[in-house]
N, C-alpha and C positions, 0 to 999 in steps of 0.2 A: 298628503301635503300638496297644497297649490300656491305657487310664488305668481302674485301678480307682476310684479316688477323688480328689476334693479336699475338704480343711479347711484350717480356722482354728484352731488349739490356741496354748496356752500356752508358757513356757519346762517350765513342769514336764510338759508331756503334756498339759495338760486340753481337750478340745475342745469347742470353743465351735460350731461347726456341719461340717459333714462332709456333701458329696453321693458316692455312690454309686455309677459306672454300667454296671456289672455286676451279677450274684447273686454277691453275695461274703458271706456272715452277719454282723452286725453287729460281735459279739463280736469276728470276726477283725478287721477296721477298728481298733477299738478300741486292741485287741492291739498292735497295727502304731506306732498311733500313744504308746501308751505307752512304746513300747521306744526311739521315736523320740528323744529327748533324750539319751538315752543313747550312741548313735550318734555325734553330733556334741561335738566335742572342743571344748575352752574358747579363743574366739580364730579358731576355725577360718574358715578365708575360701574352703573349698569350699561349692557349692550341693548337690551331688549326693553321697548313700549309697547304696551298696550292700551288700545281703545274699544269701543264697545265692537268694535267689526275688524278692527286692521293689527297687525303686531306688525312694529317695525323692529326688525335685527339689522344692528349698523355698528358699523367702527370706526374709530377718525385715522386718516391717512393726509397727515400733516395738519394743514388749515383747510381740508376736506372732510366728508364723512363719506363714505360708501355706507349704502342702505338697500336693504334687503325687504321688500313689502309681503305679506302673506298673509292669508286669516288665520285667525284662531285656533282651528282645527287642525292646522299643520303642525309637523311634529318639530318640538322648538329645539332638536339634535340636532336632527338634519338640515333643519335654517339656520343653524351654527355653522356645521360644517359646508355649508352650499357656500355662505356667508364667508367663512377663510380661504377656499378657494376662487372665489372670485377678487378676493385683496389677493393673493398668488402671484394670480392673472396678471392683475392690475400695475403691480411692482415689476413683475416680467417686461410685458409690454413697454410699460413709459421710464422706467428709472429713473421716475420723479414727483415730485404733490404739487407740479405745479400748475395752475388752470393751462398755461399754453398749449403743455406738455400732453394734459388730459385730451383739451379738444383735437391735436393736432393727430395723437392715435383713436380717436373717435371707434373708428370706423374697425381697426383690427379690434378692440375692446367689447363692439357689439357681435362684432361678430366669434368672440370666443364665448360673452355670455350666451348665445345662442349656442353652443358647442354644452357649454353646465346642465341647460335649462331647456328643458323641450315641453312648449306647450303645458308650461305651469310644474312641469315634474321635474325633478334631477334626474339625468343620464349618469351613469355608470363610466365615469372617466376620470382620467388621472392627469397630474399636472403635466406628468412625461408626454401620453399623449397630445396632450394640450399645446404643448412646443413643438411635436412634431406637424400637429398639424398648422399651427401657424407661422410655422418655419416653412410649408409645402409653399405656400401664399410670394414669402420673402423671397426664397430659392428662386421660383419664377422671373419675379420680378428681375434680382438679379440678373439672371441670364439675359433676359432682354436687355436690359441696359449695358452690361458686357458686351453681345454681341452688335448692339445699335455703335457702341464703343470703337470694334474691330473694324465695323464698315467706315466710320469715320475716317478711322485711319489710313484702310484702303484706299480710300479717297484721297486724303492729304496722299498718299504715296504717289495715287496714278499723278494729282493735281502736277506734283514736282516734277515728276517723270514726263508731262507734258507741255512742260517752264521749260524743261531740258531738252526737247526736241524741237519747241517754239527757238530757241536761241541758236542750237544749230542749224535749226534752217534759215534762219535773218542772217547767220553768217555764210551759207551757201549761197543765199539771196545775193548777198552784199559782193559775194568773188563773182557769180556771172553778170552781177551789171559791171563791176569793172574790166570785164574780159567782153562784153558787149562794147563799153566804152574805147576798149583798144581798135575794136574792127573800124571805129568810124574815126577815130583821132585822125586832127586833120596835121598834113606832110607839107613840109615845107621842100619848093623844089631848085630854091637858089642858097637852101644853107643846113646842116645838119646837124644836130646839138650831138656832139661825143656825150659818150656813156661814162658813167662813174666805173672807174677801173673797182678790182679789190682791197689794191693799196693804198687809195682813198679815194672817199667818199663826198669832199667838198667837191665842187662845180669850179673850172676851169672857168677864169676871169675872159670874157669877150666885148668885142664891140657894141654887143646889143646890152651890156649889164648899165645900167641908170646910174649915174655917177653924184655923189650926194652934193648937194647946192644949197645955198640959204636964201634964195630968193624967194621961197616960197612955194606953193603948188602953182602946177602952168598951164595952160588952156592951150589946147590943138595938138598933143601927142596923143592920143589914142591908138594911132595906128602902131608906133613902136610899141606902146602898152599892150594891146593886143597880141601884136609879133610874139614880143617875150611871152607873155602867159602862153599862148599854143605852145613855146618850144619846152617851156617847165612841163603842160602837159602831156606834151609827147615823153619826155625823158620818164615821167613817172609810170607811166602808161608801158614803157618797155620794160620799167622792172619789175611793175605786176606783171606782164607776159612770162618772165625770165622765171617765177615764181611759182607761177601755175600752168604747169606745160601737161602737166598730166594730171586731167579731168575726175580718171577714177579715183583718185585721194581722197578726191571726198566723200565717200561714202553715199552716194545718192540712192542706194536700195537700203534701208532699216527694216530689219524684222522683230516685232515683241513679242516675247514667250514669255505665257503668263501661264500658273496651277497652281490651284487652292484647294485646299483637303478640305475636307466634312468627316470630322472622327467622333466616337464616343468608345470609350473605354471603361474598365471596371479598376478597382483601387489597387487591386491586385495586377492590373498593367496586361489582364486579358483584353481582347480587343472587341466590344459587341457590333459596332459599327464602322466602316471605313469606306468614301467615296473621293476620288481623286477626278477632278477637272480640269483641261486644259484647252487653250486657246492660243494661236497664232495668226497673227496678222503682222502685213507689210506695207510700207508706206516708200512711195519713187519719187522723188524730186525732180528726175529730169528722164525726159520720154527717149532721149539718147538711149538708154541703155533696156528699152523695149523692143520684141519681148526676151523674157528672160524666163529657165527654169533653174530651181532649186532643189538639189540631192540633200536629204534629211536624213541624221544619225538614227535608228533604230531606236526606239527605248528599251533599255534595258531590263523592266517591271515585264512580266508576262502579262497575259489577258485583257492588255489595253486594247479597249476598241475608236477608230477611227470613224470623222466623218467630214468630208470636205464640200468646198462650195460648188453650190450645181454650177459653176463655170470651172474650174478645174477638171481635170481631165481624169477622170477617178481609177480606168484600168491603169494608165500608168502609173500612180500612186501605191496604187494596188501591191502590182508587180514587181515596180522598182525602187520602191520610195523614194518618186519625183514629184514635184509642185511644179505644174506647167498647166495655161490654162488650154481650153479647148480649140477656143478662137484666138488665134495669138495676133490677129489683125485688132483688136478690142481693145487690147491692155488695159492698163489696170491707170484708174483716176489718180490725176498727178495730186503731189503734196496731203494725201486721204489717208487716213486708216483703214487698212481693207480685212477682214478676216478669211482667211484662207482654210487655215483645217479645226478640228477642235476633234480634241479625245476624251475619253472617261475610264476608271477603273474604277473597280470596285473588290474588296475582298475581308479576308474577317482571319486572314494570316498576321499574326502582330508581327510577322519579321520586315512587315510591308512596311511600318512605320521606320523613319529614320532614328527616332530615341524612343525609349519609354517612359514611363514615371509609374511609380511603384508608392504606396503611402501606407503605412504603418502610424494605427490608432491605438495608443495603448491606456486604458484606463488607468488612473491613481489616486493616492489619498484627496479626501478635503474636496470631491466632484472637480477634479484638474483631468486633463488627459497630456500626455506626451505625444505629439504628431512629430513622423518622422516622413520626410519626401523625397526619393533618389530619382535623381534623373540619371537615364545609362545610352550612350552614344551608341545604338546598332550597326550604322553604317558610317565607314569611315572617311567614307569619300563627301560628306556633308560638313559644313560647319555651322552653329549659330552662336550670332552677336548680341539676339536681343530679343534673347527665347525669356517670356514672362507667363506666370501661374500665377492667379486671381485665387485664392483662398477668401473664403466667405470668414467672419470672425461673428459670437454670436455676441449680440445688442449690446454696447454698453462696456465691451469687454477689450482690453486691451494682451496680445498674448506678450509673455517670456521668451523672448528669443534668446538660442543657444550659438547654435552654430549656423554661420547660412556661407555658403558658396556662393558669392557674387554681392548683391544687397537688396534690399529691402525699405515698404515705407508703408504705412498706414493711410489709406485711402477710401473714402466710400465703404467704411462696413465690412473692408476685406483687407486679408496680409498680400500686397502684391508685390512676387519676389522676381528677382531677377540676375535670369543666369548668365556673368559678363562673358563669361567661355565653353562654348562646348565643341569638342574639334577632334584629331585625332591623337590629338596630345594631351587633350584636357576631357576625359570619354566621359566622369563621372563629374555628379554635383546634387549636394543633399544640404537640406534645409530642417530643423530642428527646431520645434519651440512647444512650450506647455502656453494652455490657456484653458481657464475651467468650459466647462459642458455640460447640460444638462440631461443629454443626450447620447451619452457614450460616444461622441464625434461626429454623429449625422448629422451637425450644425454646420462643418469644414468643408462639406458639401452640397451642390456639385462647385468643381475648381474649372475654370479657364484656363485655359492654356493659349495665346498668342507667340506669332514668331513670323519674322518675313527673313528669307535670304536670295541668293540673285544665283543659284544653282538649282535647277527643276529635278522632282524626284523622280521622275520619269527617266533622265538622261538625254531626252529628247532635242537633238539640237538642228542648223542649218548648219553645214560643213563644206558645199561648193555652191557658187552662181556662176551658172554659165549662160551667153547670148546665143539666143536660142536658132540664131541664124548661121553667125560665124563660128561658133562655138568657142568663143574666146573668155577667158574666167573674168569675171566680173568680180570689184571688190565689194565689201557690204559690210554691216553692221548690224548683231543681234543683242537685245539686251533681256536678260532671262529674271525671272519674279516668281518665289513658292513663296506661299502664305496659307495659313489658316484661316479661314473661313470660320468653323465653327468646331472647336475642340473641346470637348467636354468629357471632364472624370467625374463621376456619379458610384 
């Protein structure tokens, strides 16, 4: 048996793709298939043509024909059957007859005829293989586009996170120019504006208040005009003082603790991979409060290893977990993001993971499966608000939802659900639904799993600033971020 080609052409001849596999010249293909239409009679209910050198086996698939090219000498069973597996193919792929549809899966179509046909011969393969291996292709893709998905979002996370520290520092900004502006506010030494009591707050009527007139605006008072405005400025000037008397309120030291996990798991909720990273950096607004060190809570996870910046002072870190740096004459660049320590674990304990997820595939009549998915809360000191599982759905297919814990929506080729609660009150949450397979469910896979919350798995926190000269506690601000990175059940 030698198959020169398959395509997809028109009623008029036109072809829409055409695989090759032999050296046959292109023109000739062509040739073959233009004469093609002509051949087949109006009505006709044969599959197979014959001319003095070429047998064509074809079938119409809508307002298309799939065409099968071979000589003579090939065995006209097995270009039958080569011939119904590739219409299979064909309806897998596109779940449609329509040209758009044909040209736009091009490219997975030639490359599954290539999977039939090797070098003019049929290969020993089945339609099941045939999905698994052009589901390997999709799977891929997916992932990338998932995880390009998660970065995005990390982005939009830090972006926000960066809006939020742009603004409180414009409002830091804004209180030391007005505490700037009090040092210079100019004093009047022949008259003193009284202060607005607490029992109220209008301004006591004086000699200098401008008394309403209808003549008009006047030329040559400036100097009263002036007078007054310095003493308005003064009185306001004293009740920003009154207001901000104590500088540490505002939080001029910020620290960000940020960890992202790299997991992969198996379906059964064993653990094959697990990598946890973190990062800590600090940002000072005002060199007042330089230098300064920082006492860190311990993590609670075992075997995490440490590494800090060559200016931090590493045996004290070491010894007593302090953030202090070496040179404390140097301190640290005002208004900056500086990173100071970063950690890593790693391990292949599932009790490492704060939840699990567990998926139960159960085959059933008519090529359907029943997918069952529990998520189970391991530690209870974690909560999430907006933990999401990317389930893959295969082509075309829309599944049966039953029961789901939170909700759900249909996106991109996948069921992506989403858990409103998982806490220490709400530890469980399972998701239920049928949708056919051809596959026994290796189409449901691999799933995503996304999730951000503002408590680190580590435990890892800052708990005292102190001034590294007086030793006086400094106030401060840390804002903590776990996220997934890249979660994957396979």
């Amino acid at each position: 048996m030698v198959v020169l080609a398959a395509s997809i052409c028109t009623v008029s001849g036109k072809v829409l793709l055409s695989r090759q596999f032999v050296e046959v010249p292109r023109s000739r293909i062509e040739g073959l298939l233009a004469a093609f239409p002509k051949l087949i009679g109006a009505g006709s209910q044969h599959t197979v043509v014959e001319t003095e050198s070429i047998r064509y086996v074809y079938q119409s698939i809508g307002n298309l024909f799939l065409v099968l090219l071979s000589n003579r000498q090939s065995n006209i069973l097995q270009d039958i059957e080569t011939l119904r597996l590739l219409g299979q193919v064909v309806s897998k792929v596109c779940h449609s007859t329509e040209e758009e549809k044909i040209l736009a899966s091009a490219f997975e179509l030639l490359s599954a005829f290539d999977e039939i046909v090797s070098l003019g011969y049929r290969d020993t393969v089945t339609l099941s293989q045939l999905s698994t291996i052009i589901e390997i292709g999709s799977h891929e893709e997916r992932i990338q586009e998932i995880i390009a998905q998660n970065k995005e979002k990390e982005a939009k996370e830090k972006m926000k996170e960066k809006i939020k520290m742009m603004d409180e520092q414009k409002k830091r900004d804004a209180l030391g120019a007005r505490q700037t502006k009090n040092s210079y506010a100019p004093v009047s030494t022949s008259y003193q504006a009284p202060r607005p009591t607490p029992a109220s707050q209008d301004r006591p009527s004086t000699s200098f208040k401008p008394k309403a007139s209808g003549g008009g605006m006047k030329l040559g008072f400036a100097p009263k005009n002036d007078f007054i405005s310095s003493q308005l400025e003064y009185d306001e000037v004293d009740e920003v003082e009154d207001t901000s008397a104590n500088p540490e309120g505002t939080d001029c030291i910020h620290f960000q603790l940020e960890e992202k996990v790299m997991v992969q798991t198996e379906r059964d909720g064993s653990l094959s991979s697990f990598e946890l990273r973190g990062d800590l950096s600090v940002q000072v607004s005002d060199s007042e409060f330089l230098p300064f060190q920082a006492q860190i809570e311990p993590p609670v996870l075992e075997g995490v290893q440490f590494m800090t910046n060559p200016k931090m002072d590493k045996a004290l870190f070491n010894n007593e977990r302090i953030l202090a740096l070496k040179d404390s004459s140097k301190g640290y660049p005002i208004n900056q993001n500086v990173g100071i320590l970063k950690w890593k674990l790693s391990s292949k304990e599932p009790t490492t993971l704060p939840f699990s997820v567990i998926c139960w595939i159960s085959p059933s009549d008519g090529g359907a499966c029943d997918v069952d998915i529990e998520v189970t809360l391991e530690n209870e000191g974690h909560s999430f608000e907006d933990l999401t599982l990317s389930i893959p759905l295969p082509d075309g297919v829309d599944p049966d939802v039953g029961n789901c814990d939170g909700s759900y929506e249909l996106q991109d080729g996948a069921l992506s659900w989403e858990v409103s609660t998982l806490n220490y009150e709400t530890k469980e949450a399972a998701l239920h639904f049928q949708c056919h397979s051809d596959d026994q469910g290796d189409c449901f896979f691999p799933i995503l799993v996304t999730f951000s919350t503002d408590k680190l798995l580590s435990g890892l926190q800052v708990v005292e600033v102190l001034h590294s000269e007086s030793n006086a506690a400094l106030t401060f601000a840390q804002h903590e971020t776990f996220f997934a990175e890249e979660f994957v059940i396979s």
